[in-house]
C-alpha positions in Angstrom: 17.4 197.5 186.6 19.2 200.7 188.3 21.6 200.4 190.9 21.5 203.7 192.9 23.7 204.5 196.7 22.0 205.0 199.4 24.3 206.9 201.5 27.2 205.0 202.0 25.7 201.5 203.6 22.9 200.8 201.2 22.3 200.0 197.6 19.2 201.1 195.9 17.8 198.7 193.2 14.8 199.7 191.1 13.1 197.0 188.8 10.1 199.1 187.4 8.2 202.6 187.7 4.5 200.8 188.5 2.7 199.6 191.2 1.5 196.3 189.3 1.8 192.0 189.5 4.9 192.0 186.7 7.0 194.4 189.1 6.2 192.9 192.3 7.2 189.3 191.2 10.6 190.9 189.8 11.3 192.3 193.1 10.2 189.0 195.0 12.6 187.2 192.1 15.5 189.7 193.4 15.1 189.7 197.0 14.8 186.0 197.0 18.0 185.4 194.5 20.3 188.0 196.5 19.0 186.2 199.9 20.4 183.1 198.6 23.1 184.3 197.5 24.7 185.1 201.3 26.7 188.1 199.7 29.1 188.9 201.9 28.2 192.2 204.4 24.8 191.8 203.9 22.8 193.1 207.1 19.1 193.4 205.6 17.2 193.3 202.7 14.1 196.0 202.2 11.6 195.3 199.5 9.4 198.2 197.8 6.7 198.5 194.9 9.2 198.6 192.8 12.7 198.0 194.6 15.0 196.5 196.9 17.2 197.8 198.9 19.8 196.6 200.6 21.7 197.3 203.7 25.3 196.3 204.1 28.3 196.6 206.2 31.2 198.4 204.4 33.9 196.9 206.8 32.5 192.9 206.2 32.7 193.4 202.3 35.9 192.5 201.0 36.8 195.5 199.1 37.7 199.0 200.0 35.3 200.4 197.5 32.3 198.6 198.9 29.2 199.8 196.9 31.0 199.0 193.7 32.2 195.5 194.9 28.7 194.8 195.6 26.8 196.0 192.4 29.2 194.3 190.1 28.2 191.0 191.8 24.6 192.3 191.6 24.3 192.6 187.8 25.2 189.1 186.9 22.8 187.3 189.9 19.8 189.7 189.1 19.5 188.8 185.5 16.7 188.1 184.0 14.4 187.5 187.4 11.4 187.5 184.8 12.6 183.6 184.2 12.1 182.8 188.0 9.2 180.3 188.8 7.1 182.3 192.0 7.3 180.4 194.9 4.1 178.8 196.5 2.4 181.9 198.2 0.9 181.6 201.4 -2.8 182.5 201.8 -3.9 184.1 204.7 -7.5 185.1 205.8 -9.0 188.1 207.8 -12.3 188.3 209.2 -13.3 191.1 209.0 -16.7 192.9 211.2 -17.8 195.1 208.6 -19.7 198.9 209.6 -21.3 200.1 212.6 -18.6 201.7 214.9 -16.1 199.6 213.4 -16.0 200.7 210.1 -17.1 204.2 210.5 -16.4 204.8 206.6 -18.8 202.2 205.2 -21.1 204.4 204.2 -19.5 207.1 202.9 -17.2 204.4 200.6 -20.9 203.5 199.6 -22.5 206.3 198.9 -19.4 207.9 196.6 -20.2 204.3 194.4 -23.6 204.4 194.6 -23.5 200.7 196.2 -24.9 199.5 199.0 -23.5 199.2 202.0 -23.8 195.4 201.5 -22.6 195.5 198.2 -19.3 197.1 199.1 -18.6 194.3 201.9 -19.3 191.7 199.1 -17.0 193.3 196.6 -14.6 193.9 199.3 -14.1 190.4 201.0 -14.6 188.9 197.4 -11.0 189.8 196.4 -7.7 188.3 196.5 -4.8 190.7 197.2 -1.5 190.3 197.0 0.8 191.9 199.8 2.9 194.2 197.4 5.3 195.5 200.7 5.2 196.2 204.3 5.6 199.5 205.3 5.1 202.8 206.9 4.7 201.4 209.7 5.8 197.6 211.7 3.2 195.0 210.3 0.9 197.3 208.0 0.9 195.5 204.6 0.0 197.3 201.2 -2.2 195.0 199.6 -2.9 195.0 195.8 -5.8 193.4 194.2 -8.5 196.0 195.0 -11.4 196.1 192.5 -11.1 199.3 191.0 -15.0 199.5 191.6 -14.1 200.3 195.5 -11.1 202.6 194.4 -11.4 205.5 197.1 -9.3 208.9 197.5 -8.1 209.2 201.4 -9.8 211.6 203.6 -9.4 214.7 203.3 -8.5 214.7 207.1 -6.8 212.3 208.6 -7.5 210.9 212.0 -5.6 211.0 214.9 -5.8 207.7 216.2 -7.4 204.6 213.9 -7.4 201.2 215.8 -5.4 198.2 216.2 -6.8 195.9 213.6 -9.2 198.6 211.5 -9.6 197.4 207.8 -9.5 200.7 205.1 -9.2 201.4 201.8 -6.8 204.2 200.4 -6.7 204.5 196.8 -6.0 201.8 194.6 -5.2 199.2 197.6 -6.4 198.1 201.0 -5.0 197.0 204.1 -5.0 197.0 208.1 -3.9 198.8 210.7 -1.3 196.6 212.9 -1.3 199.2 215.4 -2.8 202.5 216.6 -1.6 205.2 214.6 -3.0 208.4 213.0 -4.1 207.6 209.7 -5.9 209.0 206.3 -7.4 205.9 205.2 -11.4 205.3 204.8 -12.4 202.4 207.5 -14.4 199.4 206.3 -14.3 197.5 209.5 -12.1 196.4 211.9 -10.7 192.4 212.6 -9.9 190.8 216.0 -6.3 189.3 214.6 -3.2 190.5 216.1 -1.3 191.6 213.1 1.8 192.4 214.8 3.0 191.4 218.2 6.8 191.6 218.9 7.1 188.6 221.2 6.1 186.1 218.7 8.7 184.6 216.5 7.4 186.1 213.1 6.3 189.6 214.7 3.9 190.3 211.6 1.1 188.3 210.1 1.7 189.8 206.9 5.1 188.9 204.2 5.8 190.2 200.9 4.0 188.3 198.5 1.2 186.9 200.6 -2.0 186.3 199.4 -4.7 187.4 201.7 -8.7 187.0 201.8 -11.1 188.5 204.0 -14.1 187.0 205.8 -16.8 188.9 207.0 -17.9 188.0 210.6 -20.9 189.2 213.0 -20.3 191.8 216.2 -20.8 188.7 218.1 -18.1 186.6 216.6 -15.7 189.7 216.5 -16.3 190.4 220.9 -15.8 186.2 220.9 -12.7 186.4 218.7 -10.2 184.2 220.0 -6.4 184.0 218.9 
């Protein structure tokens, strides 16, 4: 565990060097203790691959030397997170429209595997991920779990605008577009949910530590798709 300043109204804390299940459980364990631990000054907690960072309020801590006053409360209460017992994870499932227009990338994630096109979906809604963080932009979730059969570099050019909703793989991990956005990654397919929407109470579908499945669906069921 490293305790690193972030300017002067965050603290830094790293719990690994790897993207893997041992690391994200310790920063879950961490995010979760500090949460409960209503430190005071606390404005917002940020969890990573491998960290947490936390943003504070140097004049609601009770000390003039802020950062210090909070990292010596920190050591003790992030002890040995290993020990915690994960908390009952939420499952949540996609369906997914695989191909066609929607997943423009299909083939070409094919063809590099020698698969079928078929045999791509299959391997692909077969897998449970985990949501490792939420990032780069609101709602898009980083999603471990991917079979490292279906392990794909990025494009070598980005687009300019991928959908609301379009299912790709980047790498080692998978995820969805909650918005459009330029983006690098290869498109599988595309789903009908609404992964982020600011008006409703929890404005993304997705949470750190999350499980999440995806279904494949028809065209028909995807231009049917109710909320």
């Amino acid at each position: 565990m490293r305790f690193t300043p972030l300017g002067d109204q965050a603290i830094t804390i790293t719990l690994g060097d790897s993207i893997d299940e041992p690391t994200r459980r310790r920063v879950h364990a961490a995010t979760s203790r500090i949460e409960r631990a209503a430190l005071p000054g606390i404005v917002d907690l940020v969890p990573g691959f491998a960290s947490v960072t936390l943003h504070y309020d140097p004049a609601a801590v009770p000390a003039e030397a802020s950062y210090e006053f909070l990292v010596e409360r920190l050591t003790p209460l992030l002890a040995s997170t290993s020990d915690d017992t994960p908390p009952s994870a939420r499952v949540i499932e996609i369906p997914v429209c695989y191909g066609g227009d929607l997943g423009p990338d299909l083939g070409d994630v094919a063809a590099r595997h020698e698969m079928s096109e078929d045999e791509v979906i299959a391997l692909h809604s077969a897998g449970d991920y985990v949501v490792y963080m939420v990032g780069f932009m609101p709602g898009f979730a980083y999603l471990g779990g991917l079979a490292d059969r279906l392990v794909t570099p990025r494009r070598s050019a980005p687009r300019k605008a991928v959908p609301a909703g379009a299912v790709g793989i980047g790498g080692a991990q998978t995820g969805v577009y909650p918005m459009i956005s330029p983006g690098g990654w290869n498109l599988l397919g595309q789903t009908p949910r609404v992964v982020f929407d600011p008006t409703r109470a929890e404005p993304s579908l997705f949470a750190t530590g999350d499980h999440v499945r995806f279904r494949a669906i028809t065209r028909g069921e995807f231009d049917t798709w109710r909320e």
